[in-house]
VOTITOR-826594 format. One line per 8 residues: number of its first residue (from 1); their letters; for each residue y, x, z of N, C-alpha, C. Coordinates in nm, 4 decimals, padded with zeros to 6 digits. Layout:
<sites>
NUM	a	Y/X/Z/Y/X/Z/Y/X/Z | ...
</sites>
This chain:
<sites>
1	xxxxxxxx	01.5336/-00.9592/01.3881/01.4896/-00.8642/01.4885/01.3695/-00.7873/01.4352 | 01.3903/-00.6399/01.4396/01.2597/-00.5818/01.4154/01.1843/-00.5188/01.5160 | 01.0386/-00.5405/01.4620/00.9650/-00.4515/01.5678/00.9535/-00.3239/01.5784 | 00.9020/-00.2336/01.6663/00.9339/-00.1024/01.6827/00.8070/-00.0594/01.5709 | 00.7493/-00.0934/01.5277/00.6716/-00.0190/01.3996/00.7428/-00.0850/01.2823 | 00.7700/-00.1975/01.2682/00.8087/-00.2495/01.0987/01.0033/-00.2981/01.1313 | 01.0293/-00.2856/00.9556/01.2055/-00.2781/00.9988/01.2415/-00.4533/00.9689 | 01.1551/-00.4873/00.9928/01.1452/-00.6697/00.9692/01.0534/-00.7521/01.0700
9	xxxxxxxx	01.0870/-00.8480/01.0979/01.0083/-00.9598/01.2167/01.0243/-01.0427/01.1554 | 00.8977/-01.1229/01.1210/00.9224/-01.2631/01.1552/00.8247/-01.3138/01.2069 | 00.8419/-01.3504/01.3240/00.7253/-01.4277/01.4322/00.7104/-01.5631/01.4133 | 00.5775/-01.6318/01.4214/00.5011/-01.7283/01.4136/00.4088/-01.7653/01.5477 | 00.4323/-01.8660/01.5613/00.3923/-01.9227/01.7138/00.1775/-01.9257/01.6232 | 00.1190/-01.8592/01.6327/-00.0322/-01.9153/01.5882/-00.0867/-02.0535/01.5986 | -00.0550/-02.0334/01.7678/-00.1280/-02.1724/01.8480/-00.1072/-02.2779/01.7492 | 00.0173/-02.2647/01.6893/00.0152/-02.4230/01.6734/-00.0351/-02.4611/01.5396
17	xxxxxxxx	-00.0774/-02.3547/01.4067/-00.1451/-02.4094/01.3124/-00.3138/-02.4080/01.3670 | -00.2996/-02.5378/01.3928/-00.5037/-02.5872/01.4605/-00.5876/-02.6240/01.3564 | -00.5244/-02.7837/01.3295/-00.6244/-02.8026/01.1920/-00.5286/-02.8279/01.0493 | -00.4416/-02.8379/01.0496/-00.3941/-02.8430/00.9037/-00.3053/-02.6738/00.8350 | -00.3430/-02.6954/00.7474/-00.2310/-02.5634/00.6676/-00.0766/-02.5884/00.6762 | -00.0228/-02.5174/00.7108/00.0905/-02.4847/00.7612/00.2315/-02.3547/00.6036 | 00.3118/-02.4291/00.5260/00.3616/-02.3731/00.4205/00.5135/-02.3134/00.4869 | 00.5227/-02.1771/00.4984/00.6414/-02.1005/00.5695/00.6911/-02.0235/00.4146
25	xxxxxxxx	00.8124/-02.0688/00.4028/00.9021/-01.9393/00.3583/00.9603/-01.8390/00.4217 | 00.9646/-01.7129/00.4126/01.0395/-01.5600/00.4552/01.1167/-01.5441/00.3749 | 01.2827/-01.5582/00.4055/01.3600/-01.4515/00.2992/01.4341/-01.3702/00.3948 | 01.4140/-01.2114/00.3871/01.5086/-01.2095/00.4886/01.6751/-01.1845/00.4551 | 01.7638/-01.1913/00.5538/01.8921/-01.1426/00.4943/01.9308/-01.0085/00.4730 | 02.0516/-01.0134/00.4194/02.1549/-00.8635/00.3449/02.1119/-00.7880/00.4831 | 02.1291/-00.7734/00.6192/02.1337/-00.6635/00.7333/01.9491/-00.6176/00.6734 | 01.8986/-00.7304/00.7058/01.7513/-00.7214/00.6910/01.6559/-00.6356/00.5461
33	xxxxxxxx	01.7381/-00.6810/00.4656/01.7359/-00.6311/00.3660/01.7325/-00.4844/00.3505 | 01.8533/-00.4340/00.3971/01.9270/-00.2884/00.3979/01.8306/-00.1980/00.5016 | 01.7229/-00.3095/00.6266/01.6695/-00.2002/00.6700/01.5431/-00.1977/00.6351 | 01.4717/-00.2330/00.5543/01.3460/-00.2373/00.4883/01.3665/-00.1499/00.3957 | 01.4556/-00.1682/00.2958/01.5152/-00.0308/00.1817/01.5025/00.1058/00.2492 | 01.5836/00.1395/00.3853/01.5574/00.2558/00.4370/01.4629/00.2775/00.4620 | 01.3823/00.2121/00.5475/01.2782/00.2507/00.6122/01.1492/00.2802/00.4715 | 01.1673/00.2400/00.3618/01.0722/00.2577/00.2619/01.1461/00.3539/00.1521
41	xxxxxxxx	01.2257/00.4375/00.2261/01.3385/00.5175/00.0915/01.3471/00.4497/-00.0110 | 01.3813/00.3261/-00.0682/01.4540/00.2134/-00.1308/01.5913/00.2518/-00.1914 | 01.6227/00.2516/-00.3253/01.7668/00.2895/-00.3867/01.8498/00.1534/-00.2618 | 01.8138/00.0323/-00.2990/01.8370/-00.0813/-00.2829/01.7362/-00.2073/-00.2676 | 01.6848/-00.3095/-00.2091/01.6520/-00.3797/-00.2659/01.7545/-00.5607/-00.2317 | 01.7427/-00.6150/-00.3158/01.8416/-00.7274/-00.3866/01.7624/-00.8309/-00.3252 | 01.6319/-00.8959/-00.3208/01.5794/-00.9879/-00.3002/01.4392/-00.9693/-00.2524 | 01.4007/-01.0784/-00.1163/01.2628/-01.0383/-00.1419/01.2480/-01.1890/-00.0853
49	xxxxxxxx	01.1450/-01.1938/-00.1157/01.0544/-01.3608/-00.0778/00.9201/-01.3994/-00.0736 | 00.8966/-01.3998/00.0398/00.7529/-01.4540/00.0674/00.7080/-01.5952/00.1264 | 00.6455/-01.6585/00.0289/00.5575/-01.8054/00.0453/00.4602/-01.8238/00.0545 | 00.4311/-01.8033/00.2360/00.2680/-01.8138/00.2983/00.2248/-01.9372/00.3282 | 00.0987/-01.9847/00.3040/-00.0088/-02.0749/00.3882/-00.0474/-02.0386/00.4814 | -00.0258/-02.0790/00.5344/-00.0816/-02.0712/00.7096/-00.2181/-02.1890/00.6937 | -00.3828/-02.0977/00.7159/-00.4558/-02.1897/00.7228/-00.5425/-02.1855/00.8694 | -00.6075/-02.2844/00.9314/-00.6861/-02.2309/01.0417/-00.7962/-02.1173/01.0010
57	xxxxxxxx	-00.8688/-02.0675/01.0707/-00.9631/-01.9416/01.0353/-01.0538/-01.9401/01.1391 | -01.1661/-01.9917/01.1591/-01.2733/-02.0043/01.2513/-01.1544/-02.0682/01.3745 | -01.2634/-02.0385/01.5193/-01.1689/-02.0908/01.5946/-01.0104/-02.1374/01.6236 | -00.9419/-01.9950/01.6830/-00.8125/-01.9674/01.6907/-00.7815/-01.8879/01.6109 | -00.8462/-01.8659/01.4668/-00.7101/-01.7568/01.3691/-00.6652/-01.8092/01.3077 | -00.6347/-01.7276/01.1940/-00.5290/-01.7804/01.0864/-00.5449/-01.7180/00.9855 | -00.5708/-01.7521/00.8234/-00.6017/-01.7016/00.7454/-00.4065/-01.7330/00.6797 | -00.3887/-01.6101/00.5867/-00.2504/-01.6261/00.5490/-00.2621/-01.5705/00.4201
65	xxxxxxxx	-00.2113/-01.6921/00.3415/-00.2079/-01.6714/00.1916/-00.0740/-01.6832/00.0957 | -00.0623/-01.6199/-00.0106/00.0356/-01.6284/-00.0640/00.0551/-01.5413/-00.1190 | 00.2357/-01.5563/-00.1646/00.3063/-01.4175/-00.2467/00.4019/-01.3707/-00.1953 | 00.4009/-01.2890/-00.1889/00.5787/-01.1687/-00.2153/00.6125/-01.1351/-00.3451 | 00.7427/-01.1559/-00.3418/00.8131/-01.1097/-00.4513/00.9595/-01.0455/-00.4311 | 00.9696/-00.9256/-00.4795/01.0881/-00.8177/-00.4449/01.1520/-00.7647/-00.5546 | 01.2808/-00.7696/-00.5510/01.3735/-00.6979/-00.6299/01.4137/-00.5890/-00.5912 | 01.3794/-00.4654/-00.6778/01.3894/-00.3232/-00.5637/01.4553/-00.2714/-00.6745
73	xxxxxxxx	01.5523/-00.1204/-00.6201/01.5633/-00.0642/-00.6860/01.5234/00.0830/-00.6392 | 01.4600/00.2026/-00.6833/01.4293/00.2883/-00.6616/01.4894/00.4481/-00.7041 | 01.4831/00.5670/-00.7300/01.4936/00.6593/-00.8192/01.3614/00.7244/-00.8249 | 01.4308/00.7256/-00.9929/01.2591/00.8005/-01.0586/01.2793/00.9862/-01.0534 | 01.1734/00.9742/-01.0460/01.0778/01.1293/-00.9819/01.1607/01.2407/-01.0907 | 01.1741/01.1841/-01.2255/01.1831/01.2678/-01.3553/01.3000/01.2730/-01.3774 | 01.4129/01.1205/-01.3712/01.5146/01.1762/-01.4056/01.5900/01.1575/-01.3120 | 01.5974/01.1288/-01.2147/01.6626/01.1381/-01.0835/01.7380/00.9833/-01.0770
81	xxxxxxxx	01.7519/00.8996/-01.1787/01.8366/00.7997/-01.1736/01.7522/00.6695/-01.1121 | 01.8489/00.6162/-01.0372/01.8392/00.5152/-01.0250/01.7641/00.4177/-01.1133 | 01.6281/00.2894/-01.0817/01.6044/00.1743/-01.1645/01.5276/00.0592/-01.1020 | 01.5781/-00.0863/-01.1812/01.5322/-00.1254/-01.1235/01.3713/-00.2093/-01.1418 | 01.3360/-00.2672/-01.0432/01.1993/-00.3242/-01.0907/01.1820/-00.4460/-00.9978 | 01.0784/-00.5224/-01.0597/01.0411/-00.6685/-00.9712/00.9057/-00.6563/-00.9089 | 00.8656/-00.6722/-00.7981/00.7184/-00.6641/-00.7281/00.7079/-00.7836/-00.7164 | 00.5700/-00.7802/-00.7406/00.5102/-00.9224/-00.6998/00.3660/-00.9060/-00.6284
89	xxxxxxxx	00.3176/-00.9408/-00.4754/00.2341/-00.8955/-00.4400/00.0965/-01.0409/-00.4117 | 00.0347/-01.0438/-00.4313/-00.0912/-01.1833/-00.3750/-00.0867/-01.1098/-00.2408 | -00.1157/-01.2221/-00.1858/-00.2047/-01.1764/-00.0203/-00.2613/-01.3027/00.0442 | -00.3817/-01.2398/00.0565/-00.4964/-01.2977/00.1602/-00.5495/-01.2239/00.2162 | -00.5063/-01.2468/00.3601/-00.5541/-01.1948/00.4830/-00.5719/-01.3223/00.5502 | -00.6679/-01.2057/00.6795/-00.7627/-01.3374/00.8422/-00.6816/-01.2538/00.9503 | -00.6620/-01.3544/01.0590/-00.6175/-01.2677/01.1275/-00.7146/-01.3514/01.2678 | -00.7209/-01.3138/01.3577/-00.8229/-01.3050/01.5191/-00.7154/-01.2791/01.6280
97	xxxxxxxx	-00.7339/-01.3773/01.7450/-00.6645/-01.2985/01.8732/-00.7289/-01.1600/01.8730 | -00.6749/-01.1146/01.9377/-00.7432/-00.9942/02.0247/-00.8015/-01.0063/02.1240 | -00.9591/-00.9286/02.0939/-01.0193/-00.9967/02.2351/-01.0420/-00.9036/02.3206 | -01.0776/-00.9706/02.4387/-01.0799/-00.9008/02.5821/-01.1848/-00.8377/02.6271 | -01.3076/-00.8987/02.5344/-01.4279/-00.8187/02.5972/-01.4288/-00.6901/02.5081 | -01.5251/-00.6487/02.6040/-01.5659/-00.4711/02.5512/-01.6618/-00.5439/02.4010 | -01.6893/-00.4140/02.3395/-01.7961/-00.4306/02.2064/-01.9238/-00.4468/02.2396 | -01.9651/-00.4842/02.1961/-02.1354/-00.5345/02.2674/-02.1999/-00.3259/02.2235
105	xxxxxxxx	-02.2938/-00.3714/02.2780/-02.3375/-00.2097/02.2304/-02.4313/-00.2151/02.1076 | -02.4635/-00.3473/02.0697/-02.5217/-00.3561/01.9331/-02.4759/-00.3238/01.7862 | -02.2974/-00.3229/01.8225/-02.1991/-00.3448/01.7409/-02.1830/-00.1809/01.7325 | -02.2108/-00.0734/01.8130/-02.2319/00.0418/01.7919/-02.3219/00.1065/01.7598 | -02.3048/00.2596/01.6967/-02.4019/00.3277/01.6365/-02.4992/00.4317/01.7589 | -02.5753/00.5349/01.7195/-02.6140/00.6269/01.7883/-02.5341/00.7163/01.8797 | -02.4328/00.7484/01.7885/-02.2995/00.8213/01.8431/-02.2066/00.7410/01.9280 | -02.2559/00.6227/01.9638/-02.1450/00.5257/02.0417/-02.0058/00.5125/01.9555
113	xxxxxxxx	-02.0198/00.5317/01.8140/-01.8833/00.4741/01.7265/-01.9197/00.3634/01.6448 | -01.8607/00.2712/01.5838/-01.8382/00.1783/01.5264/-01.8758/00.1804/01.4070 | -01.9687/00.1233/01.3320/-01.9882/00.1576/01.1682/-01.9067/00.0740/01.0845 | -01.8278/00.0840/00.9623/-01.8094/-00.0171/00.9146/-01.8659/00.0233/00.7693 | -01.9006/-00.1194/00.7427/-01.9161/-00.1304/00.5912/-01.8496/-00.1618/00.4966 | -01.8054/-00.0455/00.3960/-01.7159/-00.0461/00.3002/-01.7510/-00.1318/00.2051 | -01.8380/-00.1792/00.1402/-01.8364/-00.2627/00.0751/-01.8675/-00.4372/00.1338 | -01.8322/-00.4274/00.2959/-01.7954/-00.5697/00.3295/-01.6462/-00.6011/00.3217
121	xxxxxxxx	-01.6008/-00.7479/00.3870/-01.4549/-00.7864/00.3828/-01.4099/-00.7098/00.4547 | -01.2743/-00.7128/00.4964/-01.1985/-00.6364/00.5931/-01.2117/-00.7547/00.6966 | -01.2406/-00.6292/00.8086/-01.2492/-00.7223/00.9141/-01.0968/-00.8047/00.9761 | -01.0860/-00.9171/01.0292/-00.9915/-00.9416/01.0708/-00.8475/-00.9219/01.1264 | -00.7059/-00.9112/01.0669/-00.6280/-00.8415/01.1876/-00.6175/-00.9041/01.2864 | -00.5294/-00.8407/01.4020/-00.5122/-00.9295/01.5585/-00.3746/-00.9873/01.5363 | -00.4094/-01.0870/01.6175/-00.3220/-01.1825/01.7016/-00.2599/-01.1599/01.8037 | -00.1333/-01.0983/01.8379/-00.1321/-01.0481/01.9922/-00.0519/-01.1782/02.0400
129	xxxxxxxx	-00.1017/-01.1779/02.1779/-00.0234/-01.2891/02.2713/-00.0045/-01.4453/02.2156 | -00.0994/-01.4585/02.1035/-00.0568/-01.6163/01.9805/00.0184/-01.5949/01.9583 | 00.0976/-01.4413/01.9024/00.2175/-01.4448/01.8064/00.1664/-01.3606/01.6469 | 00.1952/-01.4356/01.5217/00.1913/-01.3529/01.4309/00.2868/-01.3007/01.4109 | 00.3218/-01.1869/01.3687/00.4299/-01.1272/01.2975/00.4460/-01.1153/01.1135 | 00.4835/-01.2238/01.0853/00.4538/-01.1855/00.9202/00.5720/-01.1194/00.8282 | 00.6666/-01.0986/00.9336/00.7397/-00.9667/00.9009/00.6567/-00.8286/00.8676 | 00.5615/-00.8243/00.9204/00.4879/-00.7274/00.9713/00.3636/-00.7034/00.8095
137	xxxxxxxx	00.3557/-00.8568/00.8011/00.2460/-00.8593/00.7461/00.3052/-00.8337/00.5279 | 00.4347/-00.8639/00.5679/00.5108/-00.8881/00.4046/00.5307/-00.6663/00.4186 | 00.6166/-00.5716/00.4944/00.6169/-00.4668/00.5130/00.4738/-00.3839/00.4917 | 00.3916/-00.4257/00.5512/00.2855/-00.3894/00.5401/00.2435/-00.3486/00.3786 | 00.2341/-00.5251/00.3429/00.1910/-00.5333/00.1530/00.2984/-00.4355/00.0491 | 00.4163/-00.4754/00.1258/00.5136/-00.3714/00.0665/00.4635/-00.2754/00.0307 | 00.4765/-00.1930/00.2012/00.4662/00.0023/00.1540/00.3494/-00.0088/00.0832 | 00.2200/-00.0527/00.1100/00.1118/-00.0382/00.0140/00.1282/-00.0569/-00.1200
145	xxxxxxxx	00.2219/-00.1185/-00.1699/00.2219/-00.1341/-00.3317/00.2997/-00.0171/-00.3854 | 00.4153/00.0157/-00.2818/00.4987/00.1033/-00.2975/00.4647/00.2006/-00.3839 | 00.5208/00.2728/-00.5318/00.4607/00.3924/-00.5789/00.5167/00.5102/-00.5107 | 00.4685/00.6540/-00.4632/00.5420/00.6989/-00.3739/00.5734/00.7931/-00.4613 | 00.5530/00.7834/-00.6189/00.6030/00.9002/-00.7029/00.7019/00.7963/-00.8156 | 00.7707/00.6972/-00.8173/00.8218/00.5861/-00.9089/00.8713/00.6716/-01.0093 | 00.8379/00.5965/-01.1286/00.8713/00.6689/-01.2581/00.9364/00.5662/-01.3566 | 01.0920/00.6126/-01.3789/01.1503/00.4783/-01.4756/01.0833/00.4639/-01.6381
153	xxxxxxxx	01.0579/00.3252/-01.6790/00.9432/00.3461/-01.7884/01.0351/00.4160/-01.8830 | 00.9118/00.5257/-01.9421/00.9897/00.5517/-02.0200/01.0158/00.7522/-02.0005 | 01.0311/00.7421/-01.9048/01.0582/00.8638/-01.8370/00.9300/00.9528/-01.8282 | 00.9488/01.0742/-01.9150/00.8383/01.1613/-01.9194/00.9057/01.3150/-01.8541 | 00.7972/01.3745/-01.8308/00.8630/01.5459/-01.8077/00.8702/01.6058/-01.9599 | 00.9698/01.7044/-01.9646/00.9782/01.7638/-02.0701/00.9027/01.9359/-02.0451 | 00.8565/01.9626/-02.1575/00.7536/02.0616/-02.1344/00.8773/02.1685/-02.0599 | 00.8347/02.2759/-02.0165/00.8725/02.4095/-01.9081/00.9269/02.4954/-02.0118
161	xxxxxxxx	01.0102/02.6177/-01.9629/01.0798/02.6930/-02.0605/00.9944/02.7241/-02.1204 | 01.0439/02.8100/-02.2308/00.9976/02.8801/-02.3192/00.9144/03.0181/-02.2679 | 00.9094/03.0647/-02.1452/00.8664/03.1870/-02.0894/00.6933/03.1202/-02.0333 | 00.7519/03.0377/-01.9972/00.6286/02.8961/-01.9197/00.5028/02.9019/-02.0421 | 00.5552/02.8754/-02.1330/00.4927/02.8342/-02.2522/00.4295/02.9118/-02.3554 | 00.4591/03.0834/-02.2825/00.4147/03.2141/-02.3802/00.2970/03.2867/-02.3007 | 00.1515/03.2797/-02.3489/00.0149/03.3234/-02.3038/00.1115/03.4697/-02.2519 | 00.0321/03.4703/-02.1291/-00.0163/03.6034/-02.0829/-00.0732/03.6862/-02.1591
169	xxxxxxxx	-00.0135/03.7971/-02.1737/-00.1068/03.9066/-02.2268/-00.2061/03.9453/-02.1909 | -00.1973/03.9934/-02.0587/-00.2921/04.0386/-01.9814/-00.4481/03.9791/-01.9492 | -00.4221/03.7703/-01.9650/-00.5441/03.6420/-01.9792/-00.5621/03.7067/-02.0906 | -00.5002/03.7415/-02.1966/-00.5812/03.7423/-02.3687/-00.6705/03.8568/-02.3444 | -00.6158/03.9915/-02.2624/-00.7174/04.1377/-02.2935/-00.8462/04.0415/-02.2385 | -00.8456/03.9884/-02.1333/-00.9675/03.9329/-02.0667/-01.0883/03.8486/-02.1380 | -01.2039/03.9088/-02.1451/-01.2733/03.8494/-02.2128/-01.3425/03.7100/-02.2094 | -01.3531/03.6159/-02.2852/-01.3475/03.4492/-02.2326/-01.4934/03.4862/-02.1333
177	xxxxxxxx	-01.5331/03.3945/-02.0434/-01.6623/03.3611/-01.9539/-01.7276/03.3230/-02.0986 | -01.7121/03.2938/-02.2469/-01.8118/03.1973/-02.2546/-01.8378/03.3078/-02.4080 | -01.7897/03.4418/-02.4136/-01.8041/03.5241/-02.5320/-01.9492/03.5976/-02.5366 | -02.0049/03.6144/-02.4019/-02.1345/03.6875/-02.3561/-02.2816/03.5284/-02.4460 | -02.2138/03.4235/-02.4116/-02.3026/03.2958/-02.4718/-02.2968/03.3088/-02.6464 | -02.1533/03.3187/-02.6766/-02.1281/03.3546/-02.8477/-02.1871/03.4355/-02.8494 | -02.2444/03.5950/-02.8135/-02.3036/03.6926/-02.8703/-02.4207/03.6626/-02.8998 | -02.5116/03.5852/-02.7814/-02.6005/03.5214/-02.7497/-02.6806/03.4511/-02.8795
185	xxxxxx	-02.5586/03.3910/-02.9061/-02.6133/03.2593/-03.0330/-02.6014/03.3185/-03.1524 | -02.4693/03.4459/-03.1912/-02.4656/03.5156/-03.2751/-02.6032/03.6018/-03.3305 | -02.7086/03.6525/-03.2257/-02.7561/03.7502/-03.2462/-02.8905/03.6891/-03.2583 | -02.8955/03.5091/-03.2135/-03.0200/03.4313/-03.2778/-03.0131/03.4153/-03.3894 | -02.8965/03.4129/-03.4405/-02.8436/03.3285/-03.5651/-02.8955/03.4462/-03.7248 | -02.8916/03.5661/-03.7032/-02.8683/03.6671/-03.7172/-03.0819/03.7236/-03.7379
</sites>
């Protein structure tokens, strides 16, 4: 079942990893498969597999660790063909219920917006209802690794016609920006 943002689900009850780490495999199937490929313009992909830790994370979260690994196939930018490739992604993420209170007003700036600091961690994702979705969370790592220009190795552009490749006449009458500096140095030199 997918959710209406990602083309994959797989839900996880939270509540119940409390105090020990918790080891889940994700594979999803051929239907499942076929709609992650679309939804990421995918030639194909053949396999994917993710092996998370489920650890507690302060109170009620969940810190989730592990790998993905995907057999994709794509087409490259240059020569239009089809190829294939293996992803392999780490992930460690925290994740937090979602909470109910408002933001304290300390937690805001002058402008009443939120500061964050880029060179801190990422703050926590949410928890909705004590359900994770780590369908959600494998899609996610996906599109981010995703190259959105894939290039089969190997595959270069070949230079532009021959018309592409013949100076302007008209740039040559033009005198360089940097010939007024040559006269310059010419006429110290001199």
């Amino acid at each position: 079942m997918a959710s209406e943002t990602f083309p994959f689900s797989h839900s996880v009850n939270a509540r119940k990893v409390v105090d020990k780490d918790e080891t889940i495999v994700v594979q999803p199937d051929a239907r499942e498969l076929k709609s992650i490929s679309a939804a990421y313009d995918l030639v194909a992909m053949k396999d994917l597999k993710a092996s998370f830790t489920l650890k507690p994370y302060r109170k009620e979260g969940l810190r989730v660790v592990g790998e993905v690994s995907a057999d994709i196939t794509q087409n490259c930018v240059v020569s239009l063909e089809p190829f294939e490739s293996h992803v392999t992604l780490d992930v460690d993420r925290t994740f937090e219920p979602v909470s109910s209170r408002p933001r304290k007003v300390r937690d805001l700036n002058e402008a009443g917006e939120i500061e964050i600091d880029l060179e801190s961690l990422d703050p926590p994702d949410a928890i909705v209802d004590g359900v994770l979705d780590l369908g959600a969370v494998i899609c996610e790592e996906l599109a981010l690794s995703l190259d959105p220009f894939p290039r089969k190795p190997g595959a270069e552009f070949e230079g532009g016609s021959e018309e592409e490749t013949v100076p302007d006449k008209e740039e040559d009458s033009k005198p360089s920006p940097f010939a007024a500096l040559q006269a310059l140095k010419n006429d110290s030199e001199d």
